[in-house]
Steps between C-alpha positions, in 0.01 A plus 500: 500500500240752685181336534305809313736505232470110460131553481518756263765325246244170566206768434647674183593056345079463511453761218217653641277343238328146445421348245179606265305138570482571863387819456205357329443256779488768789255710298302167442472392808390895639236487227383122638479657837304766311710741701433889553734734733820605576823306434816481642747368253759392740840445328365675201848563343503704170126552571407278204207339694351795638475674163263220363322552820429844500363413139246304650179697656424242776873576648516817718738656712837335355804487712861364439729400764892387426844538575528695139427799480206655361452462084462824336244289256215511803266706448485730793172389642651181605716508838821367566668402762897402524603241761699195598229253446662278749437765744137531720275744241508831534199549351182553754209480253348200452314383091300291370725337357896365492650385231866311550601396185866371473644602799439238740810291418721826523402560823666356871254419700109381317314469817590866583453583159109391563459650814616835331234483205201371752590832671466686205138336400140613590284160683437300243753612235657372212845389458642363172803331516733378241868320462705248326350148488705284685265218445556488125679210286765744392553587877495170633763431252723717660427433859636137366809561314634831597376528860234700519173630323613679175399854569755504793815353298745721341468862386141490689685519841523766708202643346241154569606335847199429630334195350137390619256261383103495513516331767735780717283769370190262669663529814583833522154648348351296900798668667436850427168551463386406136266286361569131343620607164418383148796444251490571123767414194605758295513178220848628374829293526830453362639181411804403741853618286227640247409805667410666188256264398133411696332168572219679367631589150636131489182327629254753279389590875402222641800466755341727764469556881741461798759282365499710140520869660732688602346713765191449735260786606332478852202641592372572900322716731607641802268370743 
């Protein structure tokens, strides 16, 4: 297969959307940060993301960036821009912020991935960061039966074929110019071969944290 169409089809599997829960965690963590400025949303899909942001005062200048094309939801004060994400940016402008939420286990190559979004940040910006969890019980679990870490077994692949841990995204954040990040749970997580049901609901919340979620946000600065 041609390498842009695979990377389209592998696009197109993601869905362009993530799940409401993380959502809530990336606009946590920008109000922890007690963020104000302009946003790139890169890999912002259907836009879902970016619409909650422009609802938010503190959040200026909103752009998207993906391989899909622009949503005709946007509102037209937010910019778009359509490209290969595995591709060097084509955007020059640099924001306050970056948010990659999602994306980073659909794409080839993470340290370029970082390089990219430190390009696209002001000294001293922001970059949120999310993914699947690949530290969690329910992960583990499949790393030991099947293979590998659950997010990257069946239907999941091509679109997730990158798989990192905290401790990758450590190293790479020292390799290309970010600050040591901090790591946060997004305390949601399916039981293994129970997918519709949370250790949460079954432990009245208590099960929480790394090996109870199933993603992990990232926060750093570009230094």
């Amino acid at each position: 297969m041609d390498l842009n169409e695979h990377r389209r089809r592998a696009s197109e599997l993601s869905g362009g959307t993530s799940p409401s829960y993380v959502k809530a965690l990336v606009l946590k963590l920008l109000k922890h940060a007690q963020f104000q400025g302009s946003i790139l949303d890169y890999a912002a899909g259907k836009g879902e993301l970016l619409q909650l942001l422009a609802q938010d005062h503190a959040c200026s200048n909103l752009m998207g960036m993906d391989l899909f094309e622009r949503p005709s939801e946007l509102p037209e004060e937010i910019g778009w821009i359509k490209q290969d994400l595995n591709e060097a940016p084509l955007c020059e402008r640099t924001f306050d912020a970056v948010v990659c939420s999602e994306v980073i286990e659909h794409l080839e190559n993470p340290r370029h991935v970082f390089r990219s979004l430190a390009h696209m940040l002001k000294p001293n910006g922001l970059l949120i960061l999310t993914m699947p969890n690949q530290e969690s019980l329910r992960s583990y679990m499949g790393l030991l039966f099947r293979g590998h870490f659950t997010h990257f077994l069946g239907d999941c692949y091509p679109a997730h074929i990158t798989a990192l841990l905290r401790l990758d995204l450590v190293r790479i954040c020292a390799e290309s110019g970010f600050s040591r990040p901090d790591f946060y749970f997004t305390n949601h997580g399916n039981l293994p071969k129970f997918t519709g049901v949370s250790w949460q609901k079954v432990s009245f919340g208590l099960l929480r944290g790394r090996l109870f979620s199933e993603n992990v946000g990232m926060v750093a600065r570009k230094v």
